[in-house]
Each structure stands twice: as C-alpha cells, then as structure tokens.
C-alpha positions in Angstrom: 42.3 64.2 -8.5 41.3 65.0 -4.5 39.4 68.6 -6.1 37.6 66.6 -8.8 36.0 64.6 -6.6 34.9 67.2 -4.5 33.8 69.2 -6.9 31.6 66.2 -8.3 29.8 65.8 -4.8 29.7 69.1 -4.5 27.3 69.0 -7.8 25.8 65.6 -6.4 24.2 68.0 -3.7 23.3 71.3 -5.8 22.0 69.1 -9.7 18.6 68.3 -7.2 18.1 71.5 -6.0 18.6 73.3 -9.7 15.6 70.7 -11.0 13.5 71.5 -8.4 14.2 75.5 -8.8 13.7 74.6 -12.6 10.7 72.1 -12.8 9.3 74.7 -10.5 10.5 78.3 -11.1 11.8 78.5 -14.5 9.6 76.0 -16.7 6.4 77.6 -15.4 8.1 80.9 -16.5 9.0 79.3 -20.0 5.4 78.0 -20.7 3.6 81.6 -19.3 5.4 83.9 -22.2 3.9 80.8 -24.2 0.9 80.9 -22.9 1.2 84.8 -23.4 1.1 84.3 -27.2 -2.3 82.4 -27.3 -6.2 82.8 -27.3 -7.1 80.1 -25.1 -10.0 78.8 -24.0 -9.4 76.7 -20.8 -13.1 75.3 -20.7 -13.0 74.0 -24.2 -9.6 73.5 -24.5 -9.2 75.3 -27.7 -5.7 77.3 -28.4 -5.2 79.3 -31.1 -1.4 81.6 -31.4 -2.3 85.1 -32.0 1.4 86.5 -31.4 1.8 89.7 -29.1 -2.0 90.5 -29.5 -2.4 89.8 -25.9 0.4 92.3 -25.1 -1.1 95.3 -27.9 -4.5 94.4 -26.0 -2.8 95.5 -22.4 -2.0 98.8 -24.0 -6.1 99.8 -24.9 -7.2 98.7 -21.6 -8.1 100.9 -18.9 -8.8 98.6 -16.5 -4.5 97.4 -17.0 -3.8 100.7 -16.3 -5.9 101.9 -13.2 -4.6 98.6 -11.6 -0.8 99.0 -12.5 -1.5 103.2 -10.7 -2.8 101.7 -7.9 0.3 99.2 -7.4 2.1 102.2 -7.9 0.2 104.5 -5.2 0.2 101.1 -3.1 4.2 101.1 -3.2 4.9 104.7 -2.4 2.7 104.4 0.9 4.7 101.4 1.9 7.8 102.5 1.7 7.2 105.8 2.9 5.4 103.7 6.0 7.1 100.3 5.9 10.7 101.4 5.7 11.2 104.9 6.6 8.4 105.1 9.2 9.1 101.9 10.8 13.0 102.7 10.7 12.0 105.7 12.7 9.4 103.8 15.1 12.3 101.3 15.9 14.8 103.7 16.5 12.3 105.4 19.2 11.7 102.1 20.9 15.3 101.6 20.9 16.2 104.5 22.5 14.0 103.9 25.4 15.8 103.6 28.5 14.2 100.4 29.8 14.5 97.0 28.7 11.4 95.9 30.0 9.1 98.4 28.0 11.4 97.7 24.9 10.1 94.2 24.9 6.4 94.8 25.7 6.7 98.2 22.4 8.3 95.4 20.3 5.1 92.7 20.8 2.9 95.4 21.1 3.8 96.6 17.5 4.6 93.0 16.2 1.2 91.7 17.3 -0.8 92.4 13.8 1.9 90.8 11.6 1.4 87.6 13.5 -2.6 87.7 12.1 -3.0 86.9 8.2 -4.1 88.8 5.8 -7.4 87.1 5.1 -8.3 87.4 9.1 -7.3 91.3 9.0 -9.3 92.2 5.8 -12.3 90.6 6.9 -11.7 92.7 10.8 -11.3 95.7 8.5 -14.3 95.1 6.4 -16.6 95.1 9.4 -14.4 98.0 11.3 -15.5 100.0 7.5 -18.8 98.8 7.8 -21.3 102.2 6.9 -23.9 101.2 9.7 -22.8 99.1 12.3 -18.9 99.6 11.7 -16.8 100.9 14.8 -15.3 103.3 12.7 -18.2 106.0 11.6 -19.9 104.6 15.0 -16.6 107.0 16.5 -16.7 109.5 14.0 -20.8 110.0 14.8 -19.8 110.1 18.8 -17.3 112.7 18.1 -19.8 114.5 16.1 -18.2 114.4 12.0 -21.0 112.7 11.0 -20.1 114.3 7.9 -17.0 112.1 7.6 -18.9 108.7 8.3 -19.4 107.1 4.8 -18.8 104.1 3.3 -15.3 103.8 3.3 -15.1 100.3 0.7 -18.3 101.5 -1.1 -16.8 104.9 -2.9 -14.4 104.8 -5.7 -13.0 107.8 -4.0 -12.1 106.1 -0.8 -11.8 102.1 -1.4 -8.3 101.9 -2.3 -6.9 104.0 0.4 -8.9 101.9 3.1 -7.2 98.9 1.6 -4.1 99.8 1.8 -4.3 102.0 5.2 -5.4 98.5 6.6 -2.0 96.1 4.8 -0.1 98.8 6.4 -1.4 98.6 9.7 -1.0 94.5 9.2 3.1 94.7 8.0 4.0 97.8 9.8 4.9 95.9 13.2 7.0 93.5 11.0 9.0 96.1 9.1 9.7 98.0 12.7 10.3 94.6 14.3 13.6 94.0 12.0 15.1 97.6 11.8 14.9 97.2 15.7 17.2 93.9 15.1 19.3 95.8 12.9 19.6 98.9 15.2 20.7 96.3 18.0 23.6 95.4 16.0 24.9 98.9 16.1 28.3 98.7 18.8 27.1 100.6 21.9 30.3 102.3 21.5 29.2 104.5 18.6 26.6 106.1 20.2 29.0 106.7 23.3 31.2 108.2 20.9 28.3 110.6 19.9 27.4 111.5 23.0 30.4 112.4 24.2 31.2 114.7 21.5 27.4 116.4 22.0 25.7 114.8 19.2 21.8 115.3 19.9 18.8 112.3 19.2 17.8 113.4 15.9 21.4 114.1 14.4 22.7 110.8 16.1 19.8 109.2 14.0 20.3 110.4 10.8 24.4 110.2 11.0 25.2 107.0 12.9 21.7 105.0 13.2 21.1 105.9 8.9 24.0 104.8 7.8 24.8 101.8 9.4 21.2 100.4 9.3 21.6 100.6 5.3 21.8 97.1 3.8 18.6 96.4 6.2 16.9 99.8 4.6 18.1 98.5 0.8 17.1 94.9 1.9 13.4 96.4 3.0 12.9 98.4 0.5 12.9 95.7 -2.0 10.5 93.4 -0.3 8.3 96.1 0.0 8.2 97.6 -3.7 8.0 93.4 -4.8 5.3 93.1 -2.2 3.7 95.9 -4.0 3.3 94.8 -7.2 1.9 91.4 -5.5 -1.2 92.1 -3.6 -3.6 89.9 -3.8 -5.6 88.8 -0.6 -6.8 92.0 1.0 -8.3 93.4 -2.2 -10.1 90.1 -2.9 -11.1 89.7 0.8 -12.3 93.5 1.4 -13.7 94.5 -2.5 -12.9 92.0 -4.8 -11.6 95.0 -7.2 -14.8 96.9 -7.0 -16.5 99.5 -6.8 -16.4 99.8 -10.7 -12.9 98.1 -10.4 -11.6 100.8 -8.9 -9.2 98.6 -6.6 -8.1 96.4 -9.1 -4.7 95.3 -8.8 -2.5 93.6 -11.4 -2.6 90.4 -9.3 -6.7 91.0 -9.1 -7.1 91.4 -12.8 -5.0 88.7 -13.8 -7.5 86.3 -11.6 -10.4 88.2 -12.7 -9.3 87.8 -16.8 -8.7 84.1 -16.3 -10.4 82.7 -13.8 -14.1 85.0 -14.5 -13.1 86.3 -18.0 -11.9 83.0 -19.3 -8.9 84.9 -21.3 -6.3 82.8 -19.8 -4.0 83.9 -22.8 -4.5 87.7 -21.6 -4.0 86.6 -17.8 -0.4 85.2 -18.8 0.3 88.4 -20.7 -0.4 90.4 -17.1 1.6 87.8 -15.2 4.3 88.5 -17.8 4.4 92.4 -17.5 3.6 91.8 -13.2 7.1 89.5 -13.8 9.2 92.1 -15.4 8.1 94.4 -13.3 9.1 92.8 -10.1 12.3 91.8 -11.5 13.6 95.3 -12.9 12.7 96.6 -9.5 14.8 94.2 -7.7 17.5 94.1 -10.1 17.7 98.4 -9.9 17.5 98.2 -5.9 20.0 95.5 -5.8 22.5 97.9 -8.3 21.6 101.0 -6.4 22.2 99.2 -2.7 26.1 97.6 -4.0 26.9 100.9 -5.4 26.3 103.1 -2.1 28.1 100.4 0.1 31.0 100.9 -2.4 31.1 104.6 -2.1 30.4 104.3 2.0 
C-alpha cells in the first residue's frame, strides 16, 4: 500500500511537467505535419488540404536543396572545428605547466561565446565590409590587394564568411568544456604514461581520446543539431543572399512563410529540418552506447 502511494505522488510531480512538454513540444509537432498537408494562406485565412504536395514540391526546388548542402557543408566545418579542433586546443591549454596562464588561455578563448550571435554577425559584417572593413584594409597593407573583395557580396565566398565567423563565436565554448572534461582525467594516468615513456601526442590520442569520449559523442551531437538550426547569423550578415546562395533550411522556412506567404510549404521544411535533427541524434546517441559497450 506504502509503494502505491508513492508511486501516486511520484506521478503527482511528473503529470505537470508531461502537459507542459506536451501542450508545448508535442502538440505543436502534431498540428505542423498538419499544417504540412495544406495550402494556406495566413493573410486571408483560407486553407485548403492538398495532401503531400508540399512535400513533392520540396523535391523540384533548388532553392531546398542548395540550403540543406549548405547545412551540410556548415556541419562538417563544425565538427571538424568544434569538436576535434577544440578537443585538441584544450588538451594544449591543459598541458600547460602553469595554472595561472591556464585560466587567462581558458577566458581568453571563452570570451566570444559570452557575445551573441546577433552582436557577432553585425562585428563580422563590418570586419567584411569591401571599403572600409578591417579585413581587406590588412590584406591592402600587406599588399594582396588581389584578395580584398567583398567577402558577403559573392556567391563564391558568402557562405564560408558566415560560417568562418559562427565558428570563431562557438569555438571558445566547445574548447571551454573538453578542458572540463580533460580535468576529470585522474592525474595518475598520465603519471602512469609518463613513467612508461609515453610522449605528448601518443599520450593524447591513447589516454586523453578515449576517456574524453562521452564529452566528444555528447559534442558532436549538439554541433551536427546546431547545424541543421542556423538561423541568426545568416539573417543578420545576408539574409540568404546573394541570389540565396546562403540560404539555410531555417532561412527558407522564414523566407517561404513569413515573405512567400506559403505557410503550408514552410511546415513541410520544418517537417524534413525535424527529421533531420532527430535521425541525427538518434544515430549519434546508438553509435556513442555501442562504443562505450565495446570500451
């Protein structure tokens, strides 16, 4: 009788947290793959169900496409710089003899997470800036004038400036938590290593690797999700253009329903940007258990 009751308050305390996770979470997932299956005009409030034409239309259009590649391009460059650069950045700082410059490496680093993405898309914008921007103002001093150019004007070089400047913005975050992680490590271990003559760059990859893995599995998925969910610094520094050549999936969904007024098409992209995200996790997640079974 005692365990009934407990378990009864124990669903007294968790039945107002699942309606908030569902009013919130789930229903507004529910009434998006409905939303998915209309033509709907949000200024006249006309609806009319036209199946999965929203979903055939995703497949013809090019725009879709060039802004799922650069999600893609935008997720291999963070986790090649966000999770195996920064592991490598904090493992450096940790190794540094001195407490004192650890700290000051740590803020140093850590200092352009703590400034928002709006605020370091607009300093990037004017950093890019073809005439008066800092940027080809060094390159002309250091005579490539040839390489000054208008870095968020050219369909050839937009994308890349965005995303060289997100990295710049989360890199001191990503390093700041593998340097947590690397702390946890028992000194002893890398005692051990040293006593049996194990070098820097072999004590990394066979003790520091390893044991820093559920951090590295736990980054790796933030970052790919984080991916697939940019938003501000495209808006901020091009708004998708030139010639929506930075167009994101996150950016074309705004731009289809909020400019387009195809809020039926927008859903279908937030459907696709949803699965997306979620197979992602769901493989890292599989791929992260099974290795720590094996290890």
């Amino acid at each position: 009788m005692r365990a009934i009751v407990q378990r009864t308050l124990g669903l007294a305390w968790v039945v107002p947290a699942l309606v908030l996770v569902g009013v919130f979470v789930y229903l507004p997932l529910v009434q998006n793959l409905r939303f998915s299956t209309l033509e709907w005009d949000i200024y006249s409030g006309s609806q009319e169900y036209i199946g999965f034409d929203n979903y055939r239309k995703l497949l013809d259009d090019p725009v879709f496409w060039s802004s799922f590649g650069n999600n893609l391009l935008y997720a291999v460059i963070s986790i090649a710089v966000q999770v195996f650069g920064a592991l490598v950045l904090a493992a450096l700082i940790e190794g540094v003899r001195s407490e004192r410059w650890r700290r000051g490496l740590r803020a140093v680093y850590f200092i352009p997470s703590a400034i928002s993405l709006t605020v370091a898309g607009l300093l990037f914008y004017f950093i890019y800036e073809p005439s008066l921007g800092p940027l080809n103002h060094m390159l002309r001093a250091m005579g490539l004038e040839e390489l000054a150019q208008a870095w968020l004007g050219q369909e050839s070089t937009a994308m890349t400036a965005i995303i060289a400047m997100s990295q710049w913005q989360g890199f001191g975050y990503s390093t700041l938590l593998f340097a947590v992680a690397i702390q946890r490590i028992p000194s002893e271990i890398y005692g051990a290593a040293a006593i049996d003559g194990v070098g820097p760059v072999r004590r990394f990859f066979h003790v520091t690797l390893p044991l820093v893995r559920e951090m590295t599995g736990l980054m790796a998925i933030v970052t790919v999700s984080g991916s697939f969910q940019v938003f501000n610094e495209v808006m901020v520094m091009t708004g998708g253009g030139p010639n929506n050549s930075t167009q994101v999936l996150g950016t074309w969904l705004y731009r289809s329903g909020f400019v387009r007024n195809d809020f039926g098409y927008a859903a279908a992209i937030a459907t696709v940007l949803f699965v997306i995200t979620l197979g992602i996790a769901l493989a890292q997640l599989w791929f992260a258990r099974r290795r720590r079974v094996e290890w």
